[in-house]
C-alpha positions in Angstrom: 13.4 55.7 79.5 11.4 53.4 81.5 12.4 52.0 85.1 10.9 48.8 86.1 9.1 48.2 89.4 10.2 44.4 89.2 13.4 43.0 87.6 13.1 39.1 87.6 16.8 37.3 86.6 17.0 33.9 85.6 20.4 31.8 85.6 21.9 27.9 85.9 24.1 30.4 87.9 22.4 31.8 90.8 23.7 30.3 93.9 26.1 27.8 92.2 29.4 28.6 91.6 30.6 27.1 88.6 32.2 30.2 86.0 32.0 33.6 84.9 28.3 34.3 85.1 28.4 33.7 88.8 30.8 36.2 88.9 29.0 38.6 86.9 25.4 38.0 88.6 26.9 38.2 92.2 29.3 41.1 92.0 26.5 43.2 90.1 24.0 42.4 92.7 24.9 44.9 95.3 24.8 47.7 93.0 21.2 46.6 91.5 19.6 45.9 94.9 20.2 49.0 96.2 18.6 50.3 93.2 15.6 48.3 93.2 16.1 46.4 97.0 14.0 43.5 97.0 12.0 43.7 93.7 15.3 42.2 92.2 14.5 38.8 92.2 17.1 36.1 91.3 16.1 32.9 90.3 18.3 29.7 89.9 18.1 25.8 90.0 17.5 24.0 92.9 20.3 21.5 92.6 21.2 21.5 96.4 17.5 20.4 97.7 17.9 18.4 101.0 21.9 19.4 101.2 22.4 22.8 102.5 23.4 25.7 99.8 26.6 27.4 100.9 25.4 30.1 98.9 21.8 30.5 99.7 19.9 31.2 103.6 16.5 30.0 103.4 14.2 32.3 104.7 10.7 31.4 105.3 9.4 34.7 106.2 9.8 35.8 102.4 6.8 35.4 100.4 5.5 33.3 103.0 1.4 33.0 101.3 2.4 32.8 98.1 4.9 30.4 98.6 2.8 28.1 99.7 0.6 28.7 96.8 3.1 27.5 94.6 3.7 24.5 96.1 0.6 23.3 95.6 0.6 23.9 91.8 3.7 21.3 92.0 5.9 24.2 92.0 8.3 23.3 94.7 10.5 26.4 95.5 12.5 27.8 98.3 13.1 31.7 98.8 16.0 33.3 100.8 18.9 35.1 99.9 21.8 34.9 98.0 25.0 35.2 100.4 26.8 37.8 98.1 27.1 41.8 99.1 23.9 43.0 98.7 21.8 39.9 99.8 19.4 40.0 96.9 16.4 37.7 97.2 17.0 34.5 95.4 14.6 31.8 94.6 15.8 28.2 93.7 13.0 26.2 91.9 13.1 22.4 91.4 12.3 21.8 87.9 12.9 17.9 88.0 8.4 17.3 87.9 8.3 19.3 84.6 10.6 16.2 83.1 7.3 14.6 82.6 6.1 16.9 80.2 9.1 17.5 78.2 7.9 16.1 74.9 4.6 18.4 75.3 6.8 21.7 76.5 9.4 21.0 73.5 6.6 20.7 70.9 5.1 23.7 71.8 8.1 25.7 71.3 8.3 24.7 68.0 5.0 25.4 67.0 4.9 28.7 68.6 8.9 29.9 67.9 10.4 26.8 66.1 13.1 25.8 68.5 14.4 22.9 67.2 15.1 20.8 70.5 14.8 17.4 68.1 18.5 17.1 68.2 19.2 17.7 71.8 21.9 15.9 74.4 23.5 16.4 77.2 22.7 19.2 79.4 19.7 20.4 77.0 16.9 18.8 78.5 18.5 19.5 82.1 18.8 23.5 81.6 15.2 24.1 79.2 13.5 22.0 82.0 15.2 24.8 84.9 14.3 27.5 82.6 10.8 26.4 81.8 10.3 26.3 85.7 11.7 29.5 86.4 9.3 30.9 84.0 6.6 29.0 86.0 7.7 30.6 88.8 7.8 34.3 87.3 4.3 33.9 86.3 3.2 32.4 89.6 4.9 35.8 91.6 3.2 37.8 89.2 -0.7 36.7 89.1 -0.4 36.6 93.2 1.2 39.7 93.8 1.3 42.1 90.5 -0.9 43.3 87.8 -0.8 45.4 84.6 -0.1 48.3 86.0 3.7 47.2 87.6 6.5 47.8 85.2 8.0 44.1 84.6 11.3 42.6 83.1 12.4 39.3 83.0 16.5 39.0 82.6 17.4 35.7 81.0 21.6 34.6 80.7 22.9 32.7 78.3 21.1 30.0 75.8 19.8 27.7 79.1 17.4 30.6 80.3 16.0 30.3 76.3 12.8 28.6 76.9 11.4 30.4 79.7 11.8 34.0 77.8 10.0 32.3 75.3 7.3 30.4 77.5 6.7 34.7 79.2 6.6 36.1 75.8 3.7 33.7 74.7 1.8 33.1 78.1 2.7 36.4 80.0 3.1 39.3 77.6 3.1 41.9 80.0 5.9 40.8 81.4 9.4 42.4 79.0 11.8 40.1 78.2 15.7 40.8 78.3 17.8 37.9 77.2 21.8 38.1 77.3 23.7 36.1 75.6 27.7 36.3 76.9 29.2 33.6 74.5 26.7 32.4 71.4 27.0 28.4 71.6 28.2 28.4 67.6 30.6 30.6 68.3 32.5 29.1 71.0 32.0 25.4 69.5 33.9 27.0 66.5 36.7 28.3 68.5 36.6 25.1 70.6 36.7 22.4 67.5 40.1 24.5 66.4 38.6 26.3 63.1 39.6 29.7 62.7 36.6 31.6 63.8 38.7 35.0 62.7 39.8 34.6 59.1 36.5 33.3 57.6 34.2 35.4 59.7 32.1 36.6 57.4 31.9 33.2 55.4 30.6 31.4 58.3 26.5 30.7 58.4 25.4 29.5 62.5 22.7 27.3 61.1 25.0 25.4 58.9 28.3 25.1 61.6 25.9 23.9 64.2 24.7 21.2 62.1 28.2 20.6 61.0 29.2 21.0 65.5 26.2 18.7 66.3 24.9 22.1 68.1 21.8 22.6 66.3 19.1 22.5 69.8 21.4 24.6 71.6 22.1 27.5 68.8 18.4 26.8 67.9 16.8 28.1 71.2 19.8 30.7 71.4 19.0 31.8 68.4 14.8 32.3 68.4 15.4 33.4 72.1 17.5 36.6 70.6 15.1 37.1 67.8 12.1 37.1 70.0 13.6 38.9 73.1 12.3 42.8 73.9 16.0 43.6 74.4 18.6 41.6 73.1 22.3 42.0 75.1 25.8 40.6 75.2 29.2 41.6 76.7 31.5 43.1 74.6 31.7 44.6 71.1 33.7 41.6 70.2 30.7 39.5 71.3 28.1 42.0 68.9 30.0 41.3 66.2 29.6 37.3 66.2 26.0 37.7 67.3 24.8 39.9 63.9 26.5 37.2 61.9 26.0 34.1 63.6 22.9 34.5 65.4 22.2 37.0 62.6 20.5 39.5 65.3 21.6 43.0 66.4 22.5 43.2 70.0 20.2 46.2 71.1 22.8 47.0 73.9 26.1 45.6 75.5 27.1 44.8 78.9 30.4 45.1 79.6 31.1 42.9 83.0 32.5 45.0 86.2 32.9 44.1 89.4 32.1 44.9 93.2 35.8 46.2 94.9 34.2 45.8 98.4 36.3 42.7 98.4 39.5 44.9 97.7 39.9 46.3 100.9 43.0 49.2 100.1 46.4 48.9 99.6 47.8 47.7 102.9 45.1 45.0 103.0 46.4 43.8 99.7 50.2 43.8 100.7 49.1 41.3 104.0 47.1 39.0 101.1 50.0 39.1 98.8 52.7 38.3 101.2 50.1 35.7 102.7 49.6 34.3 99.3 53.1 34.1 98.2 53.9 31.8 101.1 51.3 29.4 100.7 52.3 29.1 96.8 56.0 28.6 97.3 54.9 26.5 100.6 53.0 24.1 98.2 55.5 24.2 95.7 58.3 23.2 97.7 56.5 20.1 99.8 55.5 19.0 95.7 58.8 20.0 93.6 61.8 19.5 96.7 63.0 23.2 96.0 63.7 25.8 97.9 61.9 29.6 96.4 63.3 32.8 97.6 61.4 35.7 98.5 62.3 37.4 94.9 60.2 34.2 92.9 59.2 35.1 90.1 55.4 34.0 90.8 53.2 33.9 87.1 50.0 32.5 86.6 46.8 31.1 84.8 43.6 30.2 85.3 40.3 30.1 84.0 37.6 27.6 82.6 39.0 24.1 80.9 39.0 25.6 77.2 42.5 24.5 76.3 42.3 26.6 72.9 40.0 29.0 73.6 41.6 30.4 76.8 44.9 29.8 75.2 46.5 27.4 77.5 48.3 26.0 74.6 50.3 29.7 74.2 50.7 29.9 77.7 52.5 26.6 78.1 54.6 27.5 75.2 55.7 30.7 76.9 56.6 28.8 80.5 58.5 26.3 77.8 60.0 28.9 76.2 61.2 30.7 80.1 62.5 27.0 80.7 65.3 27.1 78.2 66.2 31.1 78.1 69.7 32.3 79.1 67.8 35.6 80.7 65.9 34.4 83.4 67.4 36.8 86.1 65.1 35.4 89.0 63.8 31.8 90.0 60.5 31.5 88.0 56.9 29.8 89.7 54.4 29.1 87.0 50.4 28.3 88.3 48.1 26.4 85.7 44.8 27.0 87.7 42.0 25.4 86.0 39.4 22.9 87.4 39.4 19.6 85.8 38.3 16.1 86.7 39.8 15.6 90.0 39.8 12.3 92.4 40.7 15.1 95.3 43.8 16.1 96.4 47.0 13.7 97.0 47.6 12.2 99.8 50.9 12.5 99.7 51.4 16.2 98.8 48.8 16.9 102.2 51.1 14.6 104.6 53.9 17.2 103.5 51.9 20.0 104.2 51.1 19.3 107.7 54.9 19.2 108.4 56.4 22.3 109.5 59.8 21.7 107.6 61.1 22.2 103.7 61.8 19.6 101.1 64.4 19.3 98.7 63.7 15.9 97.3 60.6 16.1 94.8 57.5 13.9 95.3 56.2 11.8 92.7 54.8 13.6 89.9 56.0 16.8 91.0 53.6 19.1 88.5 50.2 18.5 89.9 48.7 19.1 92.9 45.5 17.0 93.0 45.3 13.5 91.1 43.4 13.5 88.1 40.1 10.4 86.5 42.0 10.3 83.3 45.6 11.6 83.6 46.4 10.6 80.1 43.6 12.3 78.1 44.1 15.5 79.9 45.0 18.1 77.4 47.4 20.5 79.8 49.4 17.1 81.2 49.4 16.0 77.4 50.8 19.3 76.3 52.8 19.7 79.4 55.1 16.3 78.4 55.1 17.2 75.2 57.4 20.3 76.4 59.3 17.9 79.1 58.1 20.4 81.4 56.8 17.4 83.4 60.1 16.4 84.3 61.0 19.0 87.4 64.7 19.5 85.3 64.8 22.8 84.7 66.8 24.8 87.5 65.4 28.0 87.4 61.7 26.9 86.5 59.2 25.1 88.3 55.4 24.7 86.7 52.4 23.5 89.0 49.3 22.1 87.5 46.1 22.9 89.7 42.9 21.1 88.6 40.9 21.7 91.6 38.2 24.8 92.5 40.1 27.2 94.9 37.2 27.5 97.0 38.9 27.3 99.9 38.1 23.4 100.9 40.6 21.9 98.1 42.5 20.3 100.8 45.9 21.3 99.2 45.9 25.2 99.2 42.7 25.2 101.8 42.5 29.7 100.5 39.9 30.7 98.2 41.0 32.1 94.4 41.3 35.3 95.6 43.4 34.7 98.5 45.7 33.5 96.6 45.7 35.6 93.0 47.4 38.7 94.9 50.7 36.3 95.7 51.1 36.4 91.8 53.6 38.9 90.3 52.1 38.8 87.0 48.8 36.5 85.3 48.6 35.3 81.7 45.4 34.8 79.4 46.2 34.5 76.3 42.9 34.2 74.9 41.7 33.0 71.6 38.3 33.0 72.2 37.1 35.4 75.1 34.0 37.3 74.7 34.6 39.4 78.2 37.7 38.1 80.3 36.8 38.2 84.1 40.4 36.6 85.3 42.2 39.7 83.8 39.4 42.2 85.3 39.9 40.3 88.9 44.1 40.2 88.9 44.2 44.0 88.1 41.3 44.6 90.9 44.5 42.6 93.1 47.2 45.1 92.1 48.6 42.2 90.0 49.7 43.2 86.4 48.4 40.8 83.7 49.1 40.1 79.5 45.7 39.0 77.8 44.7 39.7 73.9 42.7 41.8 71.6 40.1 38.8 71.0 38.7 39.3 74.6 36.7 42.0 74.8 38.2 43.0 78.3 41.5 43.8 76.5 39.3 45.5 73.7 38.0 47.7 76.6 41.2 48.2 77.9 42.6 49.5 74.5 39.3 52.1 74.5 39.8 53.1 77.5 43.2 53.9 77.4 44.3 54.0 74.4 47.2 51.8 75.5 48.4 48.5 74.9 51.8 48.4 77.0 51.7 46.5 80.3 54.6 49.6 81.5 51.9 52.2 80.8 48.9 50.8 82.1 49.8 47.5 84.2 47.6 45.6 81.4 49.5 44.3 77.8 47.3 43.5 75.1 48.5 41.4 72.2 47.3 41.7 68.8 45.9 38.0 68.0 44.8 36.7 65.0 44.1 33.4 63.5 47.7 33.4 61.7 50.3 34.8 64.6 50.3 32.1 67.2 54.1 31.9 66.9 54.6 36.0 67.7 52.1 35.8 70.4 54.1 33.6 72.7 57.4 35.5 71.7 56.0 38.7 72.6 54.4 37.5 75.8 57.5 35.6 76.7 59.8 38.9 76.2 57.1 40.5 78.0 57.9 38.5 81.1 61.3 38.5 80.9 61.2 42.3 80.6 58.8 42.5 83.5 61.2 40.2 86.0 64.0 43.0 85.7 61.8 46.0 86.3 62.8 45.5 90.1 61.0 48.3 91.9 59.4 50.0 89.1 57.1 46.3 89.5 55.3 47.9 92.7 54.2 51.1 90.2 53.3 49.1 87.2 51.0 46.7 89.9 49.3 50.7 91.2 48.4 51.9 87.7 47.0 47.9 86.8 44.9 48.9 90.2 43.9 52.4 89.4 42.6 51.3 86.1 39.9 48.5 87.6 38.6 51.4 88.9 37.1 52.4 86.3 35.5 48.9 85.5 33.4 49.0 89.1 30.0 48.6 88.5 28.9 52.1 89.7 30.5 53.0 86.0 28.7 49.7 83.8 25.0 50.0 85.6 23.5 52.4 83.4 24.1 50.6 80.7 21.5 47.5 82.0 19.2 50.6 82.7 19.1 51.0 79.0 18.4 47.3 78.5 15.9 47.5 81.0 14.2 50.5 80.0 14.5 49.4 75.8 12.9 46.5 76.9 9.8 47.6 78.8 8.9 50.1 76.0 9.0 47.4 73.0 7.2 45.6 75.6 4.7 48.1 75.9 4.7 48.6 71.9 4.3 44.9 71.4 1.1 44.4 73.4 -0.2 48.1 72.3 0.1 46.3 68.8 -1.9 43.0 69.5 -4.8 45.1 71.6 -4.9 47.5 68.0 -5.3 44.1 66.1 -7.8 42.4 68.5 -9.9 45.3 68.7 
C-alpha cells in the first residue's frame, strides 16, 4: 500500500469550532502529524480575517515565498498552526473574491460532473465557494513546491469540500482524491423531516427524497463527489449502509472516529474535574431553581447538536418526565439539556446570583434555562419541555436545566469548557435516532462517566462489536435496540436504566472504570491505520486513473 509524501485536508471545520468534525479533525491530528509532521496540511475558511482566530497562530515564517505568490493570483491566505496537540500546519483561505465567478465555476461542474447547483440556498454558495478556494490553494502549493514524482492526496469532509475534489480531479489529476462523507445530506434531512428512515430503507431513492426535501444541490455535489472520488469513506457501518443506497456508492473504507486521551490526564486528575464539576452544576442550579442539591445528586445529562429528533431529545425529555412522577427515585435527581441554540447571551439575573457567595431557595424567573433565548416560543426543547410541565420547577425530587449556549468556557453562566464540566455528570443520555458515529458518548466514557445511547449510532454499533455487550453494568456503555416502531420501550428501558443505576451506590465508581477502560480501545493509535488504507487505495486508483488517460492519449 502506498504512503503519501503529502496529505492535503480540506474542512468548513479547521480552526472553527462548531460540531463533531472539529472534533474528529483536531483530536486525529496529533497522531497524523507525527506520522507525516508538516506535510499534513489542514486547510479551512478564513472566516476570522482581521479578528484574531482563537484557534489558529499565524506564522509568517511558513511558506513564506510561496505565500506571497499566492497572494498575488488573488489568493489571499494565511498559514500558521492549528492550536490542537500536535500543532499541524493549517491554512485558512479567503474564498469571498471567487463569489464573482460563481455562475462560471457552477457551470463548469455541470458540464464536466453534472452537479446540479441550479437549486441551491442557504449555505450552498457559501461552502462550494470555500471549497473551490481550497482547491485553488492545493494546486497553488503544489506547482510551487511539488511535482509528479511526490505521492499526493487530497482529504475532503463532508458534501461542503465537494467542489474542490472535483475542481483537483479535473485540473490536477496527479493529485488522489479522498472524500469522506460522515452524514449523507439525504439521509439526515430524512431523519430530520420525521419520516422513518429505518422501515422503508430499501424503498427510498436519494434523487427523488431530495427533490421531495428541497436538497437536491447539496445531495447533488455529495453525490458526484462520492462517485468521482479515488477513495470514497464514511464513519460507521451504519453510515455504509445509507451511502450504497442513497448515494448509491460503495464506501471503499470506514473511519470509525477516536479520540486523543492526552486531555484525560489519569484517574486522580479526573476525580479533582469531577468534584470540580459537580459544584459548579449544582452551584448554577441552585442560584436558577432556589434548591438546595446534596452531595449524593443524582447529576444526568445531554448534549449534542440542535437535532431535536435525530439526537433524540424528544426520548430524553420523556425519560426526565417519566423520573419526575416515579415513586423510586431514591436520590435528588439534576437533569442538563446541553445544546447550543439561538441565544441573546446569558441572563442577567442568573450572573448577579452567581457572583454572590451564598445559596438560594427562592427560584428565579424561569427557573429551566440558563441563557435567554431570540425566539423562546418556537424552540422545540422549551416547547416539549411545557408540554411535560417540566417547566414549572414542581417536582421535589427533580430539577431540569436547559443550556443553549457553547460551553467554551466564556458563556458567562458556567465560564468551564464542555469538558470541565462532563466529568461532574453521573451518567449521559443520547438516545439517538439518527447518529452516524456519536462523539458525545465516545467523550463521556473517555471522562469515566457511564452513558445509555442506541443501536442507530454507529458508536453504540462499535460498542456492541467490540464487546459483545449491550448492558451499561458490564461495560459502563447500554445500548438500546431502536427502531422506527419502539419509541415507547426505548424511554421505558432507558428510564429503568436510570433508576437502576441511582441505587448501584458504590458499585457506580466500577461501572464509571470499565466505561473508562473501554475508550481505550477507541484512541486513535487503534483507528489510524484504517485512514492509511484510505490513503494508500486512493493514491493507487490515482495512479491507475492517470496510467489509463496517458494509454489513451498515446
Amino acid at each position: 500500500m502506498c504512503t503519501p509524501d503529502y496529505i492535503f485536508e480540506m474542512s468548513w471545520e479547521v480552526c472553527q469550532k462548531i460540531g463533531g468534525i472539529y472534533t474528529v479533525l483536531s483530536t486525529r491530528a496529533k497522531t497524523l502529524h507525527e506520522q507525516f509532521g508538516d506535510c499534513l496540511i489542514f486547510i479551512g475558511p478564513d472566516c476570522w480575517k482581521t479578528r484574531p482566530c482563537p484557534f489558529f497562530q499565524e506564522d509568517d515564517n511558513l511558506f513564506a515565498e510561496w505565500v506571497d505568490l499566492a497572494k498575488k493570483q488573488s489568493l489571499p491566505l494565511r498559514v500558521g498552526r492549528w492550536q490542537v496537540p500536535g500543532e499541524p500546519v493549517a491554512i485558512l483561505v479567503d474564498f469571498s473574491t471567487f463569489y464573482a465567478e460563481k455562475n462560471q465555476i457552477y457551470a463548469q461542474m455541470w458540464e464536466l460532473f453534472q452537479v446540479d447547483s441550479l437549486h441551491a440556498y442557504g449555505d450552498y454558495d457559501e461552502a462550494s465557494m470555500f471549497a473551490y478556494a481550497a482547491a485553488k490553494v492545493v494546486e497553488s502549493f503544489y506547482r510551487f513546491y511539488l511535482n509528479e514524482g511526490h505521492r499526493v492526496v487530497c482529504h475532503g469532509n463532508e458534501w461542503m469540500t465537494g467542489m474542490g475534489l472535483l475542481y483537483l480531479r479535473h485540473h490536477l489529476p496527479q493529485v488522489a482524491t479522498l472524500f469522506t462523507t460522515h452524514a449523507t445530506t439525504i439521509g439526515r434531512s430524512i431523519a430530520g423531516n420525521g419520516k422513518p428512515l429505518y422501515d422503508y430503507f430499501q424503498a427510498y431513492d436519494g434523487n427523488q427524497m431530495a427533490r421531495e426535501l428541497n436538497v437536491q444541490s447539496k445531495h447533488s455535489v455529495e453525490r458526484q463527489t462520492a462517485h468521482f472520488a479515488d477513495c470514497f469513506t464514511t464513519v460507521s457501518h451504519i453510515t455504509a449502509r445509507e451511502c450504497a443506497q442513497l448515494l448509491e456508492r460503495q464506501a471503499d473504507v470506514v473511519l470509525p472516529n477516536g479520540f486523543n486521551g492526552d486531555f484525560v490526564s489519569g484517574r486522580e486528575h479526573l476525580m479533582r474535574l469531577r468534584t470540580a464539576a459537580r459544584e459548579r452544576l449544582m452551584k448554577v442550579a441552585n442560584a436558577l431553581t432556589g434548591r438546595v442539591f446534596p452531595e449524593d445528586t443524582f447529576i444526568v445529562s445531554t448534549s449534542g447538536r440542535y437535532e431535536f429528533r435525530n439526537k433524540g431529545y424528544d426520548v430524553f425529555l420523556d425519560v426526565v418526565g417519566k423520573l419526575a412522577n416515579s415513586d423510586n427515585l431514591s436520590r435528588q435527581v439534576l437533569a442538563f439539556i446541553q445544546v447550543p441554540a439561538w441565544s441573546t447571551g446569558a441572563r442577567a439575573d442568573l450572573k448577579g446570583r452567581l457572583h454572590q457567595d451564598t445559596s438560594y431557595n427562592v427560584p428565579l424567573e424561569a427557573p429551566f434555562i440558563t441563557h435567554w433565548l431570540h425566539q423562546p416560543l418556537n424552540d422545540s426543547i422549551l416547547h416539549y419541555m411545557r408540554g411535560l410541565e417540566l417547566d414549572k420547577n414542581s417536582h421535589p425530587r427533580l430539577s431540569l436545566v436547559f443550556i443553549p449556549s457553547y460551553l467554551d468556557g466564556r458563556d458567562g453562566i458556567f465560564d468551564r469548557e464542555y469538558y470541565e464540566l462532563l466529568a461532574g455528570n453521573d451518567l449521559c443520555v443520547y438516545p439517538s435516532y439518527y447518529e452516524p458515529w456519536g462523539y458525545t458518548p465516545l467523550e463521556a466514557i473517555a471522562f469515566g462517566v457511564p452513558c445509555i445511547t442506541t443501536d442507530l449510532a454507529g458508536f453504540g454499533q462499535w460498542v456492541c462489536q467490540e464487546t459483545g455487550s449491550t448492558a451499561l453494568m458490564e461495560t459502563g456503555v447500554e445500548v438500546v435496540h431502536r427502531t422506527d416502531g419502539n419509541y415507547e420501550d426505548v424511554v421505558e428501558k432507558i428510564t429503568a436504566s436510570v433508576l437502576a443505576l441511582m441505587k448501584c451506590g458504590d458499585e457506580a465508581a466500577d461501572i464509571g472504570r470499565k466505561a473508562l477502560q473501554l475508550s481505550e480501545k477507541a484512541l486513535w493509535r487503534h483507528f489510524i491505520k484504517y485512514y492509511n488504507q484510505a490513503y494508500g487505495l486512493a493514491l493507487e486508483r490515482s495512479r491507475e486513473r492517470i496510467n489509463v488517460t496517458h494509454n489513451k492519449r498515446v
